[in-house]
ZAMARGU-4260 file (C-alpha; in steps of 0.2 Angstrom, whole numbers, plus 5000, padded with zeros to 4 digits):
<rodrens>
0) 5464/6107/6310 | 5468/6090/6301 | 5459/6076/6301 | 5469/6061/6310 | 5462/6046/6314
5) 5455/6031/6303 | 5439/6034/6314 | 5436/6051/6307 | 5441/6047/6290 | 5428/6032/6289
10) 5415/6042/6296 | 5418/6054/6280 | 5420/6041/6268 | 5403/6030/6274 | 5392/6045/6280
15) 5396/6061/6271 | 5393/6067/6253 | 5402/6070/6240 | 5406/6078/6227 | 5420/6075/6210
20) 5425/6085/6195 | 5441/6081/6183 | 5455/6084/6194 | 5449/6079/6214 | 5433/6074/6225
25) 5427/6082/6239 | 5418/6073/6253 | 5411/6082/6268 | 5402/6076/6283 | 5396/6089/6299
30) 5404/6086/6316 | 5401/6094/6331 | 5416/6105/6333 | 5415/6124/6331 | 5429/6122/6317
35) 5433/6110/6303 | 5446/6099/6301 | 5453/6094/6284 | 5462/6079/6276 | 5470/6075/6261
40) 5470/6059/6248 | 5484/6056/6238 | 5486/6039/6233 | 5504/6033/6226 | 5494/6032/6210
45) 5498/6052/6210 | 5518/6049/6209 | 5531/6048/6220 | 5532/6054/6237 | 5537/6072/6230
50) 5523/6076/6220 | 5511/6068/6231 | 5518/6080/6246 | 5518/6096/6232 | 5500/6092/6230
55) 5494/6091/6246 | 5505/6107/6251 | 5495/6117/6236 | 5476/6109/6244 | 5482/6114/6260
60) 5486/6132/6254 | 5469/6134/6244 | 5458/6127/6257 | 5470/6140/6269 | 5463/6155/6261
65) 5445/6151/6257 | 5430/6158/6266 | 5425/6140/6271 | 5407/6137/6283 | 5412/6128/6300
70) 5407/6113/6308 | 5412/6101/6294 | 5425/6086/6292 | 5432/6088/6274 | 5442/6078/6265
75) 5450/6080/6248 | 5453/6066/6238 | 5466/6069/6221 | 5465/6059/6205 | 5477/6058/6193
80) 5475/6072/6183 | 5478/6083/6201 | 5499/6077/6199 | 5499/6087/6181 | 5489/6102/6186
85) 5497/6118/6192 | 5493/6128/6208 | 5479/6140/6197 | 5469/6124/6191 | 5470/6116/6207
90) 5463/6131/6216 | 5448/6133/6203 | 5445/6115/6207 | 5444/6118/6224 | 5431/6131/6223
95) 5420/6124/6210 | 5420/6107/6223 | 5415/6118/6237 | 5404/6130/6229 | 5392/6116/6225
100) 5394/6108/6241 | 5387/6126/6246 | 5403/6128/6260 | 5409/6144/6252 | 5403/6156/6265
105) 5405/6173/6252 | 5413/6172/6235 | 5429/6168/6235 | 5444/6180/6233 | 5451/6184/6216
110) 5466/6175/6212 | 5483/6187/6213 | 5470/6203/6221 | 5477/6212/6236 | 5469/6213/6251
</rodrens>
């Protein structure tokens, strides 16, 4: 699920933790839901409409495939490194956030293994 309303996000922003590295930063606040819900930061710093909709479409796939704990709000927000980087690097990014956040429920899958 995504995260919607201004609410949510500024209950994330003010009460969560966080968490950056070169290309994004992670902030995660618990909620009472048995799921999480996700939203994604890209600031018109990033580029143009395009890129900024290529980047979140590549978060929303990585997060899609990760083996992420429940009960969290998460959002993902992209600096401007994040426009330049390609699918691999955003990935990796995305893992190392969420690994030291400790959401990573099992090690995540190698990249380009079959199921």
């Amino acid at each position: 699920m995504r995260l919607r309303r201004r609410a949510d996000f500024d209950k994330v922003f003010r009460g969560g933790r966080s968490w950056n590295n070169g290309l994004l930063v992670l902030r995660i606040v618990a909620n009472d839901l048995d799921h999480n819900r996700y939203g994604f930061v890209t600031s018109k710093r990033l580029g143009n409409a395009v890129v900024r909709n290529r980047t979140r479409r590549r978060l929303r796939e990585v997060i899609r495939v990760l083996p992420i704990a429940t009960s969290w709000d998460i959002v993902i927000s992209t600096k401007r490194a994040a426009a330049e980087a390609d699918f691999p690097q955003l990935r990796t990014a995305v893992v190392q956030l969420l690994q030291r956040a400790g959401l990573l429920t099992r090690p995540a899958p190698v990249e380009g293994a079959t199921r």
